[in-house]
BALOBA-1460 file (C-alpha; in Angstrom, 3 decimals):
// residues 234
<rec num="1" residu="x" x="-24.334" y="-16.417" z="-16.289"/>
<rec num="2" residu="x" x="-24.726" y="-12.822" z="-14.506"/>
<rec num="3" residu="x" x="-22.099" y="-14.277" z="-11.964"/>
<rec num="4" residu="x" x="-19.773" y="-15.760" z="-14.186"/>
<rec num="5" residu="x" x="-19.976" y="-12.039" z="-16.069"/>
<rec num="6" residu="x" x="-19.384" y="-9.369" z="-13.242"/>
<rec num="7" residu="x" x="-16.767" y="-12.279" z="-11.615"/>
<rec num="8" residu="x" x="-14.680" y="-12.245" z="-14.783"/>
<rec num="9" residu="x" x="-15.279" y="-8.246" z="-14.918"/>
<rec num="10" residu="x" x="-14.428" y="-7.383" z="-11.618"/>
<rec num="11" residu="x" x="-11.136" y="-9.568" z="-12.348"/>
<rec num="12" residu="x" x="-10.141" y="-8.156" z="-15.459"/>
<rec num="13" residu="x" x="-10.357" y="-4.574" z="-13.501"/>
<rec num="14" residu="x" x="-8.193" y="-5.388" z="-10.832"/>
<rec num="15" residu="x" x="-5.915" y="-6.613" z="-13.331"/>
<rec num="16" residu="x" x="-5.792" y="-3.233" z="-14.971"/>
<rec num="17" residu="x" x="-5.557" y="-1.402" z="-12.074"/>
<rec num="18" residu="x" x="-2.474" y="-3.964" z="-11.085"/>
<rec num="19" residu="x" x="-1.020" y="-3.205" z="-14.428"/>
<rec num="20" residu="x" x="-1.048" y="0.118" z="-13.855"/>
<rec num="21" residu="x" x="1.204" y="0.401" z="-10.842"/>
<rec num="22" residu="x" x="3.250" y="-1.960" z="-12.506"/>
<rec num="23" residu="x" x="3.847" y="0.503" z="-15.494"/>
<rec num="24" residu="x" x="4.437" y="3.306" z="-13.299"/>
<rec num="25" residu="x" x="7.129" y="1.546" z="-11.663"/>
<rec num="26" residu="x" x="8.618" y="0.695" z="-14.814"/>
<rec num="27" residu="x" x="8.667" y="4.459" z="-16.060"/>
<rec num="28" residu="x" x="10.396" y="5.379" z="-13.217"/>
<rec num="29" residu="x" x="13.016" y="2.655" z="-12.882"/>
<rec num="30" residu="x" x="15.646" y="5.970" z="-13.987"/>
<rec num="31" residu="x" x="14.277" y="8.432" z="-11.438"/>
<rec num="32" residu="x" x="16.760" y="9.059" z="-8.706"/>
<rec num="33" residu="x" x="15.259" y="7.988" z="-4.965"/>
<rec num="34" residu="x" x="11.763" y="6.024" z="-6.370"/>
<rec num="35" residu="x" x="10.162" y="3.864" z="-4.262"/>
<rec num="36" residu="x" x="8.324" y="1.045" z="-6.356"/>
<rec num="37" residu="x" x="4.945" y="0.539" z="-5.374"/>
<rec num="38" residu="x" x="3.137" y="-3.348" z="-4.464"/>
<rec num="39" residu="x" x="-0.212" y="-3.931" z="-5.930"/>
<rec num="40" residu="x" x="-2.024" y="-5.906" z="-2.724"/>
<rec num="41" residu="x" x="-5.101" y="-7.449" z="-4.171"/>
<rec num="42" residu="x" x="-7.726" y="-9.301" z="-2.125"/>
<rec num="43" residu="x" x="-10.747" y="-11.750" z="-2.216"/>
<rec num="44" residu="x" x="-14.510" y="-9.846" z="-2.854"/>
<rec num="45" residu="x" x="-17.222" y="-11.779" z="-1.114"/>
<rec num="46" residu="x" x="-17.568" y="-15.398" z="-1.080"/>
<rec num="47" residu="x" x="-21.238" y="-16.994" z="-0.797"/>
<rec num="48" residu="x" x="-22.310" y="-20.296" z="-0.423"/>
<rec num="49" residu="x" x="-23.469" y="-22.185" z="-3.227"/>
<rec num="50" residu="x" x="-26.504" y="-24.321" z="-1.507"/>
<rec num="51" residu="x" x="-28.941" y="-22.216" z="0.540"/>
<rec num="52" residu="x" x="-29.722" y="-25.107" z="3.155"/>
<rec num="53" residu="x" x="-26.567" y="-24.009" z="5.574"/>
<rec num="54" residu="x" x="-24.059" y="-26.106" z="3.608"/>
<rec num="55" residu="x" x="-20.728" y="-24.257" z="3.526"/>
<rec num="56" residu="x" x="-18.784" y="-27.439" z="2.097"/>
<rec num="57" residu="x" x="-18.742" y="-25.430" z="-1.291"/>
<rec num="58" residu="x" x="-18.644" y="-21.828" z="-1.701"/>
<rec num="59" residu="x" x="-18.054" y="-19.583" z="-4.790"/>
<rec num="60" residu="x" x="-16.174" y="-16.232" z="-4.651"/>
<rec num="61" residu="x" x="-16.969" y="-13.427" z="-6.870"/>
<rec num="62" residu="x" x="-13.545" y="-12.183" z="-8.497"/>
<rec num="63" residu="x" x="-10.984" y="-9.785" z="-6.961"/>
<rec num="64" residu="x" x="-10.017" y="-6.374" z="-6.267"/>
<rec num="65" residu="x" x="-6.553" y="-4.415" z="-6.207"/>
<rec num="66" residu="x" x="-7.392" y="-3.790" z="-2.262"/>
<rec num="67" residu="x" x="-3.915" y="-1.914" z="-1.478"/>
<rec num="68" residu="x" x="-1.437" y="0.013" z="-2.850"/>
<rec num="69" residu="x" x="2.056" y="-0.343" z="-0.345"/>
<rec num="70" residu="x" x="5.221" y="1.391" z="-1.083"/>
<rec num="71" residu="x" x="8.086" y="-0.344" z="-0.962"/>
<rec num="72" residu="x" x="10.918" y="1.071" z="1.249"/>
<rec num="73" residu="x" x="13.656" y="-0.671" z="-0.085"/>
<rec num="74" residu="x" x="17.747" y="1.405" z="-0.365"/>
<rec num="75" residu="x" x="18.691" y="1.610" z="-3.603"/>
<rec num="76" residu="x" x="21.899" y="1.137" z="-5.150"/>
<rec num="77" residu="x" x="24.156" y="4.571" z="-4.813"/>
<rec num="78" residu="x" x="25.593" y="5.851" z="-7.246"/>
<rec num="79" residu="x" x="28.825" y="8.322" z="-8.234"/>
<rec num="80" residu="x" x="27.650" y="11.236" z="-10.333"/>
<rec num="81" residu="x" x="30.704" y="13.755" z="-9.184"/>
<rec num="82" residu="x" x="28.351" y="16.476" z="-8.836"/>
<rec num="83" residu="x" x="29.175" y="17.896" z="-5.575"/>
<rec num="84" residu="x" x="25.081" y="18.729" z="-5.037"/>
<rec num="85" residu="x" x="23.967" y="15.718" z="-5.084"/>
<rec num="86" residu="x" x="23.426" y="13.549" z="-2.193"/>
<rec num="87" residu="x" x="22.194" y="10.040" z="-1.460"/>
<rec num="88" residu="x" x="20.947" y="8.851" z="2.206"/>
<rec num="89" residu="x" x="22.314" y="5.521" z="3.313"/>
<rec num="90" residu="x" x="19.268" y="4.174" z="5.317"/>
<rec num="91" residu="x" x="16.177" y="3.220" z="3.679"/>
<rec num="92" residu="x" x="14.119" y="4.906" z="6.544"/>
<rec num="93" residu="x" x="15.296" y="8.253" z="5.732"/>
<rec num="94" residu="x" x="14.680" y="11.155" z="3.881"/>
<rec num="95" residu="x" x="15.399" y="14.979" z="2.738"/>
<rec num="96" residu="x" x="12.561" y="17.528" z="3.535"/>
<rec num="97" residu="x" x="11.807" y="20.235" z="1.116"/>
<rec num="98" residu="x" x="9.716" y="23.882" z="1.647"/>
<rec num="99" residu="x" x="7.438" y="23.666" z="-1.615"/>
<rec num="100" residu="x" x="6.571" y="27.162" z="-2.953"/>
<rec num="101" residu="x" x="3.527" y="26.953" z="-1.458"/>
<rec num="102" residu="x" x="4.933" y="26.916" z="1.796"/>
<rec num="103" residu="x" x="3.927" y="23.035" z="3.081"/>
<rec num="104" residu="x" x="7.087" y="20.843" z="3.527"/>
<rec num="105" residu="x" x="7.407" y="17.847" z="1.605"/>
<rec num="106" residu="x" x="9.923" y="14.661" z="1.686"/>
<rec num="107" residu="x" x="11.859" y="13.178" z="-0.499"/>
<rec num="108" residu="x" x="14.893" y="10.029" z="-1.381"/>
<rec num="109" residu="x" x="16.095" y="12.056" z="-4.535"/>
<rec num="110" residu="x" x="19.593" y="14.103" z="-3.504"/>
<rec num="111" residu="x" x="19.221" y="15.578" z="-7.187"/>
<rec num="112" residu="x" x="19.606" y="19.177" z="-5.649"/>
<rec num="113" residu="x" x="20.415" y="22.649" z="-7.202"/>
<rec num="114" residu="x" x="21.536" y="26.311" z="-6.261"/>
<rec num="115" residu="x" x="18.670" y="28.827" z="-6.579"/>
<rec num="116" residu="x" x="18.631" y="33.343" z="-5.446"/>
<rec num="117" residu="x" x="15.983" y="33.720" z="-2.972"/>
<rec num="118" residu="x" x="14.567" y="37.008" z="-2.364"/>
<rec num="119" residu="x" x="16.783" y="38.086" z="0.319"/>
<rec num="120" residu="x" x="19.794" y="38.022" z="-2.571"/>
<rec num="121" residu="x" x="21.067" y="34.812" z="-1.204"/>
<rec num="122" residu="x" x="21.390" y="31.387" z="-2.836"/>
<rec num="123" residu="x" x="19.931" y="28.628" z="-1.169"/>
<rec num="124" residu="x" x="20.070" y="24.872" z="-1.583"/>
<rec num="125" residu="x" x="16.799" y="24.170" z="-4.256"/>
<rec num="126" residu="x" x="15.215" y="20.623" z="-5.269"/>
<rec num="127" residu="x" x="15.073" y="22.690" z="-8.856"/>
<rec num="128" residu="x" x="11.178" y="23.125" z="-8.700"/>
<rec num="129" residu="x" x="11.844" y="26.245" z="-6.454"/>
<rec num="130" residu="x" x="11.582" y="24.440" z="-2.876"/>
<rec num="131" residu="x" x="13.937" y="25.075" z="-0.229"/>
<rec num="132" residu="x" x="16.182" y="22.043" z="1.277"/>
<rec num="133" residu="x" x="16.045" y="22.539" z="5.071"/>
<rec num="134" residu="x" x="18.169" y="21.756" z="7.566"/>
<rec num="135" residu="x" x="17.501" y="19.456" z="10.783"/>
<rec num="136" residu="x" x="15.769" y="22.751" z="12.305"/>
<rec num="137" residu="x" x="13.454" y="23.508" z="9.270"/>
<rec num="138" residu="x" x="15.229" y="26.076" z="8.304"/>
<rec num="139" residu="x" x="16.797" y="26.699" z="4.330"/>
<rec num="140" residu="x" x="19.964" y="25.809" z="3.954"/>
<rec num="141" residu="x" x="22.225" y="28.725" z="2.806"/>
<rec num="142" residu="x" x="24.608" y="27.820" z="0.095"/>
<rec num="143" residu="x" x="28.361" y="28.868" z="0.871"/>
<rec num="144" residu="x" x="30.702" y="25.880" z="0.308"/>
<rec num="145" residu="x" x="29.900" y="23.081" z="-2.049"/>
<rec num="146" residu="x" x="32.469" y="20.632" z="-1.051"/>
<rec num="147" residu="x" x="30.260" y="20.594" z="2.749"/>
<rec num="148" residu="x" x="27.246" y="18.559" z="3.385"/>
<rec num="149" residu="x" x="26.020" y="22.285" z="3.919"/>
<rec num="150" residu="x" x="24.090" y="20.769" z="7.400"/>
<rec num="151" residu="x" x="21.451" y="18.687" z="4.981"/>
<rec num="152" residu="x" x="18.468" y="17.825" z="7.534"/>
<rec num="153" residu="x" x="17.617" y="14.061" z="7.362"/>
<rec num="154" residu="x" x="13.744" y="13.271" z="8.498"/>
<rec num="155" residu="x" x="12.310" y="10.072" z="9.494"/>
<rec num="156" residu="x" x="8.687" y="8.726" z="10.364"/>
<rec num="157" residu="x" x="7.227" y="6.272" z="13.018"/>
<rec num="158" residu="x" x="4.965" y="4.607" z="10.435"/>
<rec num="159" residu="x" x="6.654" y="4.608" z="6.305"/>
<rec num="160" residu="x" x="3.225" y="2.646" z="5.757"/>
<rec num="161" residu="x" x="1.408" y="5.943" z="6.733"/>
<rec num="162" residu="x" x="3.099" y="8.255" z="3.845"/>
<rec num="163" residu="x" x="1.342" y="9.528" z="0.796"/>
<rec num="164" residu="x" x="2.575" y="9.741" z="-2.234"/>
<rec num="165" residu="x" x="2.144" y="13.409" z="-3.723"/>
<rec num="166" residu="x" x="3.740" y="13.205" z="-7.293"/>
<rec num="167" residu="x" x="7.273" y="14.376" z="-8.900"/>
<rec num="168" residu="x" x="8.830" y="12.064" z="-6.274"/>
<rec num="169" residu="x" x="7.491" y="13.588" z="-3.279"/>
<rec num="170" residu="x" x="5.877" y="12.309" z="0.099"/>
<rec num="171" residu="x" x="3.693" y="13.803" z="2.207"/>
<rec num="172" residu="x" x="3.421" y="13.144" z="6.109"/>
<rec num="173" residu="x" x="-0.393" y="11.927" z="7.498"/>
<rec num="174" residu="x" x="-1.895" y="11.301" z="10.601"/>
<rec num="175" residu="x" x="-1.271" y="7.647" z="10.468"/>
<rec num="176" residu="x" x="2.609" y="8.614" z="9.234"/>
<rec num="177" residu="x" x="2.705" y="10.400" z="12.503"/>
<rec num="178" residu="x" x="4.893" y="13.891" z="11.882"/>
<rec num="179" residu="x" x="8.898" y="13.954" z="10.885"/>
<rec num="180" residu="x" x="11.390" y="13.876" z="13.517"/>
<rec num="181" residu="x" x="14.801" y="14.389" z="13.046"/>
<rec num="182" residu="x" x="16.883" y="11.208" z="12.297"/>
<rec num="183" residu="x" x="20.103" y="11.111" z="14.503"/>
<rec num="184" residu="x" x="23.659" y="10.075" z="13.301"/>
<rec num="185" residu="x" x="22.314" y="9.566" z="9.446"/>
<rec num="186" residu="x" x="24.739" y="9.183" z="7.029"/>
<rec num="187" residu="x" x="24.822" y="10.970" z="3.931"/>
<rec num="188" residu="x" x="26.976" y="10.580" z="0.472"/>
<rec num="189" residu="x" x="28.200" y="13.405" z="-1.291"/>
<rec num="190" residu="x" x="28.619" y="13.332" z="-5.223"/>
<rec num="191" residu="x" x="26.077" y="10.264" z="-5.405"/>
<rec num="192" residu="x" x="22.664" y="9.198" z="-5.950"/>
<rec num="193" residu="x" x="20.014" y="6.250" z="-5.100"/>
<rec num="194" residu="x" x="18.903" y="4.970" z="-7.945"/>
<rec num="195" residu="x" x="15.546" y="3.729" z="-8.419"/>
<rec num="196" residu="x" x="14.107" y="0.680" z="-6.242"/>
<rec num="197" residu="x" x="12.222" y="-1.191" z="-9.180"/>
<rec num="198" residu="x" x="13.653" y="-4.011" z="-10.347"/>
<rec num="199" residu="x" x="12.882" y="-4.884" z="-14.047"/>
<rec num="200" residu="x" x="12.707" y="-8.383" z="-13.942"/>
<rec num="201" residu="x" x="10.016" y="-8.316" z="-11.184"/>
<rec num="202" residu="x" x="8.016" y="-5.717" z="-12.786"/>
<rec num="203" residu="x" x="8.136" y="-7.433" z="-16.222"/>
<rec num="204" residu="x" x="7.485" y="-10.711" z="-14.564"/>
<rec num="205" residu="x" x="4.442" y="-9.181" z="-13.114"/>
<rec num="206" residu="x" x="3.005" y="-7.653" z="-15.964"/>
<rec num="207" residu="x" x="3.347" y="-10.736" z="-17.911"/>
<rec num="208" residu="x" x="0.914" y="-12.765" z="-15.004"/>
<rec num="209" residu="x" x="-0.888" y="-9.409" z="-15.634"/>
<rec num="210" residu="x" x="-1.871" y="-9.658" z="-18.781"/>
<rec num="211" residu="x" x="-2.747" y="-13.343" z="-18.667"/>
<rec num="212" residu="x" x="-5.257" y="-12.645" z="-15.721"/>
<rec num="213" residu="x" x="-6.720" y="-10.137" z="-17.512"/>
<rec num="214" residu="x" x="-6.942" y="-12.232" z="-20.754"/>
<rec num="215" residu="x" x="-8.238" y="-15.067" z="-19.012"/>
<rec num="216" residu="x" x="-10.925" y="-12.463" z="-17.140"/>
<rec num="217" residu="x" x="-11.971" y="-10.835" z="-20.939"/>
<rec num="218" residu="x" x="-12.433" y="-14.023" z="-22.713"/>
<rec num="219" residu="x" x="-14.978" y="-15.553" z="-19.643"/>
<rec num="220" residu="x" x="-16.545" y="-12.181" z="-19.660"/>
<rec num="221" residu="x" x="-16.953" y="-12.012" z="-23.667"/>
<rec num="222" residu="x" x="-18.365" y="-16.217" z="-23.169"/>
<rec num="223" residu="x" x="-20.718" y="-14.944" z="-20.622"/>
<rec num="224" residu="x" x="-22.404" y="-12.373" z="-23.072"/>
<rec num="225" residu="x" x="-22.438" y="-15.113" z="-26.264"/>
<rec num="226" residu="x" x="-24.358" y="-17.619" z="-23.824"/>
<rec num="227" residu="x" x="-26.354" y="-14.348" z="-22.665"/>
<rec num="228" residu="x" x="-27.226" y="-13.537" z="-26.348"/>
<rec num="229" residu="x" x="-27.870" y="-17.412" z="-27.212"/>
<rec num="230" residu="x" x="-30.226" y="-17.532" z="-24.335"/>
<rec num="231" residu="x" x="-32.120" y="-14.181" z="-25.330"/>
<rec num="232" residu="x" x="-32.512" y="-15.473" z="-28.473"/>
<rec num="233" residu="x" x="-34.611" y="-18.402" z="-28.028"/>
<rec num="234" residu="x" x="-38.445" y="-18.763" z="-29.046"/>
């Protein structure tokens, strides 16, 4: 019964954990430039059930959510007339941003503002108080809104290496390898990408979701009555 227990336990967590990335992607499926995320789960250890060398018949012992990927799929683009906002037309791309605290970050949302540095000029702003660059690192000084205002557009040797950081943001690793400027990329003016969930996925999922897990809590609760029936005996 102690198999049968932490089996059905350690399946009920993954399934939380799954359902969990996919309500995340579901809150964001409004937020300009997301990237839904893939729960990867995976087998935990399988043993064999006779201890004489027979491997004929083996019994795992549940499941874990093993990976988290990104997906790295272009969104739909969409019109918003705004003549600051801007949408990048390859899914490998993206906008780099000079956080306050001085590390550069990246980014698929175009949402962008106007904001005063402290020189007295007004520079191209992500609305948090980072700086746009340009393709040389640089902020991007804003004088003409109907220009693409020299918008640098960043891309990675490894996606799969990027971490997310929060508020829509991505952060270059070792295993990202560092940004390099992204030659000929095409950029929309007066648009946005849209997010890259798709609700009928995401709903599909947590549906299986919360069967799994279902499934997972009523072995585990059978598992303790049998426990407590066994205990009980004189």
């Amino acid at each position: 019964m102690l198999a049968s227990f932490y089996t059905a336990a350690a399946g009920a967590i993954a399934q939380q954990n799954g359902m969990s990335v996919y309500a995340n992607n579901i809150a964001n499926v409004s937020t300009s430039g997301y990237k839904a995320d893939e729960g990867i789960f995976s087998d935990l250890l399988y043993t064999n059930v006779h201890s004489d060398g027979n491997d004929s018949l083996k019994t795992g012992h549940g499941t874990k959510l093993g990976a988290t990927d990104t997906v790295f799929q272009q969104g739909s683009l969409n019109d918003t007339g705004r003549s600051l906002d801007y949408a990048l037309c390859s899914d490998k791309t993206f906008f780099a941003v000079r956080g306050t605290d001085g590390t550069v970050k990246y980014t698929r949302c175009g949402a962008f503002t106007k904001s005063v540095g402290q020189d007295g000029k007004t520079y191209l702003s992500d609305g948090s108080g980072g700086y746009v660059l340009d393709g040389s690192g640089n902020a991007i000084a804003v004088t003409d809104d109907e220009k693409k205002l020299g918008i640098g557009v960043y891309t990675f040797k490894n996606l799969d290496g990027l971490v997310k950081t929060g508020d829509n943001y991505f952060s270059a690793t070792n295993v990202s390898g560092d940004a390099y400027r992204a030659e000929n990329a095409e950029i929309k003016q007066a648009c946005l990408e849209s997010s890259s969930t798709d609700m009928a996925s995401e709903l599909s999922n947590v549906i299986v979701s919360e069967r799994a897990f279902g499934f997972n809590a009523k072995v585990v609760q059978m598992s303790d009555e049998i426990m407590q029936t066994v205990n009980s005996l004189r």
